[in-house]
LUMGU-409922 format. One line per field, with one value per residue (C-alpha): x, y, z; residue number from 1. Coordinates in nm, 4 decimals, m for minus. Layout:
<recs>
u: X ...
v: Y ...
w: Z ...
num: NUM ...
</recs>
This chain:
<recs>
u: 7.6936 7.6027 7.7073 7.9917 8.1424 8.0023 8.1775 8.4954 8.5058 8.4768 8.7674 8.9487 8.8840 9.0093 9.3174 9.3727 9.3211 9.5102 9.8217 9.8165 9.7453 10.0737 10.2369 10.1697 10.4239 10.6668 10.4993 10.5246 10.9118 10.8295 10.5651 10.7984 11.1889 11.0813 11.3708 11.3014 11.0405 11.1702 11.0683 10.6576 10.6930 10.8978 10.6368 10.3842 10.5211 10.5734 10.1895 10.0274 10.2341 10.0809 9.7273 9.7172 9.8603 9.6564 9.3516 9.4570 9.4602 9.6783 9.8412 10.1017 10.3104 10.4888 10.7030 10.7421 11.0983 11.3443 11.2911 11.5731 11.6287 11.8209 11.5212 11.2205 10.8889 10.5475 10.2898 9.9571 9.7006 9.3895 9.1586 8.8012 8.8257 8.9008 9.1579 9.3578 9.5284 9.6149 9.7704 10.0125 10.1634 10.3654 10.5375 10.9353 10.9921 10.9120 10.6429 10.3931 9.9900 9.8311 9.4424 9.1316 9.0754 8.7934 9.0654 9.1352 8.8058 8.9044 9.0160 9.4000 9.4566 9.3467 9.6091 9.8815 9.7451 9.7556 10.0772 10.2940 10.0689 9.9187 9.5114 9.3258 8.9271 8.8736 8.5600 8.7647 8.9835 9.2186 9.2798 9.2928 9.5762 9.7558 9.7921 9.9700 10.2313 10.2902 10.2920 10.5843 10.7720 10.7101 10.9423 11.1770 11.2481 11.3251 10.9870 10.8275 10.4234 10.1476 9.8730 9.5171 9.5063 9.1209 9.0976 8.8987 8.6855 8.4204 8.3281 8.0093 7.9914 8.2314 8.5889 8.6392 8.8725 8.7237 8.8794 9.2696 9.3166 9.6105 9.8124 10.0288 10.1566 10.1739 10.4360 10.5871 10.7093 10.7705 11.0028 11.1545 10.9974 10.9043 10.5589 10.4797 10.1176 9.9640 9.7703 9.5044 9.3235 9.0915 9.0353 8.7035 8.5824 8.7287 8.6305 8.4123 8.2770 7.8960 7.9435 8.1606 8.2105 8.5546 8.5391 8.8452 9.0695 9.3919 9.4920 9.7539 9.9409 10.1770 10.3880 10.4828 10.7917 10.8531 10.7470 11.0260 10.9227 11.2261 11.2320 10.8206 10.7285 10.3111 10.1726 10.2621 10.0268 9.8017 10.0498 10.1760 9.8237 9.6982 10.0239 10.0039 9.6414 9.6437 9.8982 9.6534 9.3513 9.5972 9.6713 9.3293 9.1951 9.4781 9.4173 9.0411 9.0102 9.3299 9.0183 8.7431
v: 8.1494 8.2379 7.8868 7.8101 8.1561 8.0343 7.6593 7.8575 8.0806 7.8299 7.6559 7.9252 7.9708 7.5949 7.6430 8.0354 7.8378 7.4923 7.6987 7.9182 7.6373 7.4659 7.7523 7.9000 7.6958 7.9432 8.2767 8.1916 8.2741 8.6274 8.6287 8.5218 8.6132 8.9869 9.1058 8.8027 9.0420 9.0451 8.6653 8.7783 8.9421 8.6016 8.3853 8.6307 8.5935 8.2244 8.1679 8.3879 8.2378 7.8946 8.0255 8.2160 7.9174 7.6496 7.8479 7.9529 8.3070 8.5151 8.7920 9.0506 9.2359 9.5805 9.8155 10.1513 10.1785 9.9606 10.0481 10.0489 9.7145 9.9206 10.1568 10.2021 10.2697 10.3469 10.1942 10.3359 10.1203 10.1981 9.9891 9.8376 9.4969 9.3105 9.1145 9.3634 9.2474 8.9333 9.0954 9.3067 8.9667 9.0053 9.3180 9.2475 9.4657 9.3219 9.5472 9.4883 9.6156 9.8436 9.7448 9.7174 9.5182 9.2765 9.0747 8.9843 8.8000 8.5390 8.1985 8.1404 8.4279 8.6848 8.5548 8.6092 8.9067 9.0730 8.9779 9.0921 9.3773 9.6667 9.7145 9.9764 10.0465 10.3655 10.3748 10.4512 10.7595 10.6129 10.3471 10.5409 10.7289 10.4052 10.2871 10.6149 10.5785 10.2324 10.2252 10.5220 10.2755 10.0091 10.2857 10.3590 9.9912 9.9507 9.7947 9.8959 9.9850 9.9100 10.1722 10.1927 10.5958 10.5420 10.3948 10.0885 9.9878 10.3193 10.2472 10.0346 9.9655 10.2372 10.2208 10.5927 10.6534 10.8048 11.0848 11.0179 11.0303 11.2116 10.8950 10.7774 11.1333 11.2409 10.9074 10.9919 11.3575 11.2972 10.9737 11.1384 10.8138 10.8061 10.7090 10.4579 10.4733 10.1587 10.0745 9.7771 9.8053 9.5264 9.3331 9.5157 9.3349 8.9980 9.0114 9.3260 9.5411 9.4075 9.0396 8.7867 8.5793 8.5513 8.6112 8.4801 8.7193 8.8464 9.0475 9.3394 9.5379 9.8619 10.0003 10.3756 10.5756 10.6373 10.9952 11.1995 11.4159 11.5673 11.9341 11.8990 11.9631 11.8847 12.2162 11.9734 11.6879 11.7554 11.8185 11.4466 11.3660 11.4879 11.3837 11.0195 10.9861 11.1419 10.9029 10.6302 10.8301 10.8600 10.4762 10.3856 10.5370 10.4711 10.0604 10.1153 10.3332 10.0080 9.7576 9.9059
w: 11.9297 12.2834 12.3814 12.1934 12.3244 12.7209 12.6703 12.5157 12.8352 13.1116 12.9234 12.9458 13.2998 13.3883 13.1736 13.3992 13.7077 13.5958 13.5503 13.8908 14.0690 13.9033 13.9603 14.2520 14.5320 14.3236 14.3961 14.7981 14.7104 14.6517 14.9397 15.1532 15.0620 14.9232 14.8077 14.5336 14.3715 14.0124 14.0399 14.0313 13.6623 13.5147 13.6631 13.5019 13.1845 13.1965 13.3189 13.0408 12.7812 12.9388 12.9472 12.6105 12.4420 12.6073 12.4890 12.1520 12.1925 11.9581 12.0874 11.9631 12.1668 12.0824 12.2046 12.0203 12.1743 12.4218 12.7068 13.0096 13.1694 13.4517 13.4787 13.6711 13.4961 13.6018 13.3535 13.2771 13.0301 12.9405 13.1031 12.8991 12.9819 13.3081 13.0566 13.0517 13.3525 13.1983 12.8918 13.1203 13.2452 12.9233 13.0093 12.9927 13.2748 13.5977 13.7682 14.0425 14.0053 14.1706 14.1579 14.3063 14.6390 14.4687 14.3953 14.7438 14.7402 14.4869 14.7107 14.7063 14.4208 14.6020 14.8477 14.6302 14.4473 14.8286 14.9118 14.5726 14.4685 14.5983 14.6561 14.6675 14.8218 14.5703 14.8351 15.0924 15.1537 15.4048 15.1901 14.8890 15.1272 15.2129 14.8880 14.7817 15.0106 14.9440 14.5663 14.6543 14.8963 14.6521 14.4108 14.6724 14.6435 14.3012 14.1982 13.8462 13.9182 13.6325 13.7170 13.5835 13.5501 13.5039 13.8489 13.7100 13.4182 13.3389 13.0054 12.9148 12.5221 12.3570 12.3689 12.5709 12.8540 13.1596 13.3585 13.4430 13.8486 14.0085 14.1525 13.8697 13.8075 14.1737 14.2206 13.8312 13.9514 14.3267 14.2781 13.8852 13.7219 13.3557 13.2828 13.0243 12.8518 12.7300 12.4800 12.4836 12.1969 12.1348 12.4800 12.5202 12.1913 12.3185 12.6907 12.6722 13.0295 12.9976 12.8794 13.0666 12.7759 12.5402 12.1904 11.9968 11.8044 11.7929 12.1574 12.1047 12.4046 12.2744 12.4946 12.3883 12.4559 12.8194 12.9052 13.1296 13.4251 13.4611 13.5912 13.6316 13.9931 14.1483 13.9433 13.6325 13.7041 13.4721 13.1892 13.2405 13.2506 12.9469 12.7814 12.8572 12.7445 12.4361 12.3221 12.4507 12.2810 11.9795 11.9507 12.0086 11.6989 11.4872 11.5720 11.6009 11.2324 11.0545 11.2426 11.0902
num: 1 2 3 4 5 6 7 8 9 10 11 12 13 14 15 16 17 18 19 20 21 22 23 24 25 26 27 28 29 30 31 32 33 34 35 36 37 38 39 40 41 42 43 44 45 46 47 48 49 50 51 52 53 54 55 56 57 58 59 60 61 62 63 64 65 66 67 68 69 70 71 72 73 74 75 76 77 78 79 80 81 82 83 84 85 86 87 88 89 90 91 92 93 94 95 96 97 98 99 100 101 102 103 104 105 106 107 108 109 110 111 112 113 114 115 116 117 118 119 120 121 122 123 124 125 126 127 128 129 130 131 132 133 134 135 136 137 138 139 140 141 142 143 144 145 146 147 148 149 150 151 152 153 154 155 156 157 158 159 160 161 162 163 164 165 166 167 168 169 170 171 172 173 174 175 176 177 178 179 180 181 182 183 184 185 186 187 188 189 190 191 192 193 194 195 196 197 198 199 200 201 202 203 204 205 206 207 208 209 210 211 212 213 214 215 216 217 218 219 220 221 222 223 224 225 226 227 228 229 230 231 232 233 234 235 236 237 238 239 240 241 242 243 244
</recs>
């Protein structure tokens, strides 16, 4: 099984790379005429529709309401599985990432990742610094943000969030931005924390009702926290206990 699920990954690898390669003359656009930035999230979509269908990977996407095509959002996932990335490409609102600097590291991606999103050395207070003031610039400029609250991937075998970090929040209530929470349920069981090998099932991404900070000031961070991750923690066992 080992094998078949090694040969399936390094497929889907070729397929992931394939398609950036193909597509990547039309992220310089973005990279290098900014104010083209809405451009990143359709080529997003476009590639992981490539990719997921190229591999044969089901996936169902679901919004619990419509969200604003005029509006700004801040988007916070839970985060188990380094696909999760991947399965944000199909958000219909066009939003940059906030993530980790590793990704600089990758040859030619990590190029384009720098360049259209924003990284972050959790290491590393000034950079930790840096980032927060441009994810809020990134606002000021009309962009959308996706935001792992858990600052990376902390769990090991069991589906449990870690500890939410202030960031998200701080840039919700400063900038008045609702935050979306996110629910992955199921990419740790196809592409889980301790394995790098993809097991084939059905992906799912639900995006809940925004959640207003209207009227909260800084004293209400944790409110917004604990909000947006019990509807997470909610959605997780509702999916986990209809799996099971």
């Amino acid at each position: 099984m080992k094998i078949l699920k090694g040969l399936y990954t390094a497929y889907c690898l070729v397929v992931f790379t394939f398609f950036f390669l193909i597509l990547f003359p039309s992220f310089l656009v973005p990279i290098f005429f900014p104010k083209k930035f809405k451009l990143v999230g359709v080529l997003n979509r476009w590639w992981g529709r490539l990719v997921f269908t190229c591999i044969g990977l089901p996936y169902v996407i679901e919004y619990k309401s419509k969200l604003d095509p005029k509006k700004q959002y801040i988007f916070c996932p839970n985060h188990f599985s380094y696909l999760d990335i991947a399965s944000l490409v199909f958000n219909e609102h066009d939003a940059i990432f906030v993530g980790k600097s590793d990704m600089e590291s990758i040859p030619l991606f990590g190029y384009m990742y720098r360049k259209l999103h924003i990284t972050v050395d959790r290491t590393n207070l000034k950079s930790r610094y840096s980032t927060m003031v441009k994810s809020l610039k990134a606002l000021d400029e009309g962009k959308s943000l996706v935001i792992f609250p858990e600052g990376g991937i902390i769990t090991e075998r069991d589906p449990v969030m870690a500890r939410f970090k202030d960031g998200a929040f701080r840039a919700s209530i400063e900038k008045q931005i609702s935050i979306v929470p996110v629910t992955i349920p199921y990419n740790w069981i196809i592409l889980p924390p301790y394995e790098f090998l993809i097991t084939w099932r059905k992906m799912k991404v639900i995006f809940h009702e925004p959640i207003e900070p209207i009227g909260m000031t800084m004293n209400d961070i944790e409110v917004l926290k604990t909000r947006t991750k019990e509807t997470i923690e909610a959605e997780l066992a509702k999916q986990l206990t209809h799996e099971n």
